[in-house]
Backbone bond lengths (Angstrom), bond angles and torsions (degrees), N, CA, C in turn:
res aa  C-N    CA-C-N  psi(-1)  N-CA   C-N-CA  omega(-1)  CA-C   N-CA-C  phi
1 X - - - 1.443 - - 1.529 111.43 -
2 X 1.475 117.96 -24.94 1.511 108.38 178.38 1.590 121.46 -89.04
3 X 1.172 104.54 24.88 1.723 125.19 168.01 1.739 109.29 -94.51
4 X 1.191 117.26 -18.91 1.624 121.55 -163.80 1.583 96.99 -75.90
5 X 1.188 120.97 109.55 1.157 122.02 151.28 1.594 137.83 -77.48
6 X 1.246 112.26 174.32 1.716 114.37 178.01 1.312 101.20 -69.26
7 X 1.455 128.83 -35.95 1.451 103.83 -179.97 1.215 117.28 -57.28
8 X 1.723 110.94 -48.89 1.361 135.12 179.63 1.861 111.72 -19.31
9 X 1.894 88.55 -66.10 1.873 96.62 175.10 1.414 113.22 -69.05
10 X 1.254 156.39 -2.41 1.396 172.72 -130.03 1.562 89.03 -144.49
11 X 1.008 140.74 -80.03 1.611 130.11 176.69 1.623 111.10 -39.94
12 X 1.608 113.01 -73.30 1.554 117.14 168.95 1.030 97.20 -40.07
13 X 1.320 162.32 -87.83 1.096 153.96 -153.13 1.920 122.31 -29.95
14 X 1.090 93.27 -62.69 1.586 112.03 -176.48 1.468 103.28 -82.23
15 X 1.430 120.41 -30.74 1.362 111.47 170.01 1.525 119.07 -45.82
16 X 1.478 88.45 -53.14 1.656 98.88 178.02 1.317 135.58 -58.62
17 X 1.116 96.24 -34.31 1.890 111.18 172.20 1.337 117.21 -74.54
18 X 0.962 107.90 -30.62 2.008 120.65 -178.36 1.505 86.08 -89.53
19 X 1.199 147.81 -56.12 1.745 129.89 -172.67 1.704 88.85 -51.48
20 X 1.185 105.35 -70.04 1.671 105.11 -164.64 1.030 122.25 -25.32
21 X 1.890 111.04 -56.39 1.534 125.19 -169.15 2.030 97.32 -72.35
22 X 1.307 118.69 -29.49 1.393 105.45 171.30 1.366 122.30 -71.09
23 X 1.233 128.61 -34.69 1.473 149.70 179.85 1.495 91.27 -50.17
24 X 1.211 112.09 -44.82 1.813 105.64 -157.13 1.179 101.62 -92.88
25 X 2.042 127.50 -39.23 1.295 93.16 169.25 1.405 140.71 -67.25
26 X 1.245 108.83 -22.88 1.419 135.74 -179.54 1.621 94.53 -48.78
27 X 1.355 138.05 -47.28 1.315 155.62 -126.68 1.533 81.69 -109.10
28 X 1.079 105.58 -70.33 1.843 107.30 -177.74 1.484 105.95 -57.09
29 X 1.213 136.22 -28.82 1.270 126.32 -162.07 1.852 106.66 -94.63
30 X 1.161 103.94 -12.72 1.258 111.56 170.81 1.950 121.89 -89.57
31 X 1.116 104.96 -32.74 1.462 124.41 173.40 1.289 100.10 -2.38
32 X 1.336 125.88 -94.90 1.380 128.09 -160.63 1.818 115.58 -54.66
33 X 1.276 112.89 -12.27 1.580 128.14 -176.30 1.730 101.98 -80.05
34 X 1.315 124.45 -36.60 1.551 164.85 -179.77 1.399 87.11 -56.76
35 X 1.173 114.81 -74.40 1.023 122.95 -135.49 1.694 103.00 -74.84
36 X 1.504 107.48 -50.51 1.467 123.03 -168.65 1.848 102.71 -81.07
37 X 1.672 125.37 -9.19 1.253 106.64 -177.21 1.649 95.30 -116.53
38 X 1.358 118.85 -19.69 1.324 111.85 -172.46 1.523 88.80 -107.98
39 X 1.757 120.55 127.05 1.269 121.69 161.55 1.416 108.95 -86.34
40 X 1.310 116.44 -136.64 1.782 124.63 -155.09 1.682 82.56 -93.93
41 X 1.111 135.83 6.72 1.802 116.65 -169.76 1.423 104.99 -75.55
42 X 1.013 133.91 -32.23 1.828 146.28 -177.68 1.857 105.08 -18.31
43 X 1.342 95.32 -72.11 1.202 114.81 -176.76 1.569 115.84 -40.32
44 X 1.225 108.77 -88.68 1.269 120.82 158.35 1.285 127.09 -16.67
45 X 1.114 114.15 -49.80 1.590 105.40 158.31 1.102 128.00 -72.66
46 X 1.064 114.74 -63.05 2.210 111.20 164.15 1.486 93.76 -37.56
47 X 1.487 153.06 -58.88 1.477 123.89 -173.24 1.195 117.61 -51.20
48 X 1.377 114.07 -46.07 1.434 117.27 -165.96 1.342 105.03 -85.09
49 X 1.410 141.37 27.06 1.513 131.58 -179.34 2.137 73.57 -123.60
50 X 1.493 130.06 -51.20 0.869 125.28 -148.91 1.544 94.96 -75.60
51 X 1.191 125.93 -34.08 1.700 116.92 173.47 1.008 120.49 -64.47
52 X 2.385 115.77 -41.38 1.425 93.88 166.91 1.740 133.54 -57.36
53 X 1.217 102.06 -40.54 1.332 103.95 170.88 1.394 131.05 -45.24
54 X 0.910 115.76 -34.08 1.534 135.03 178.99 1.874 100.48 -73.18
55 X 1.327 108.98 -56.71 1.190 93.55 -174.10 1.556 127.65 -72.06
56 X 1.955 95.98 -29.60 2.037 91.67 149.47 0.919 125.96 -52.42
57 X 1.080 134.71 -18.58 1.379 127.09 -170.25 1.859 97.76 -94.16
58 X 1.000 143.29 -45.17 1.864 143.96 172.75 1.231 87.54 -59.70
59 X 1.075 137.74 -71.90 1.427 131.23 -155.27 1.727 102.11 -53.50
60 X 1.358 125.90 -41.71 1.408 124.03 -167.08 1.356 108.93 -88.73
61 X 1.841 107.10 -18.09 1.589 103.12 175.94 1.675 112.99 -70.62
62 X 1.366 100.66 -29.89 1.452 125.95 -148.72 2.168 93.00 -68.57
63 X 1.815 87.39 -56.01 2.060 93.44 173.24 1.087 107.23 -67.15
């Protein structure tokens, strides 16, 4: 870690923002593809992965 220079964070930096800003057009440019292959199920699953998780986690606080 004591090799990382300021340029170093100045590259990471902008790397990150330019993935981001591509991520989203990419995301927008797909929209209508989204829309017609993925119906309303999306949701529902991210709840139900985010409740199981939640409840591993009480159950493991709990032992």
């Amino acid at each position: 870690m004591e090799n990382i220079t300021t340029g170093h964070w100045i590259f990471a930096g902008i790397f990150a923002i330019a993935f981001l800003i591509y991520l989203f057009i990419s995301y927008r440019r797909d929209l209508q593809l989204h829309k017609i292959h993925y119906k309303s199920g999306g949701i529902q699953v991210l709840l139900l992965i985010v409740i199981t998780l939640f409840v591993l986690f009480v159950f493991k606080r709990l032992m």
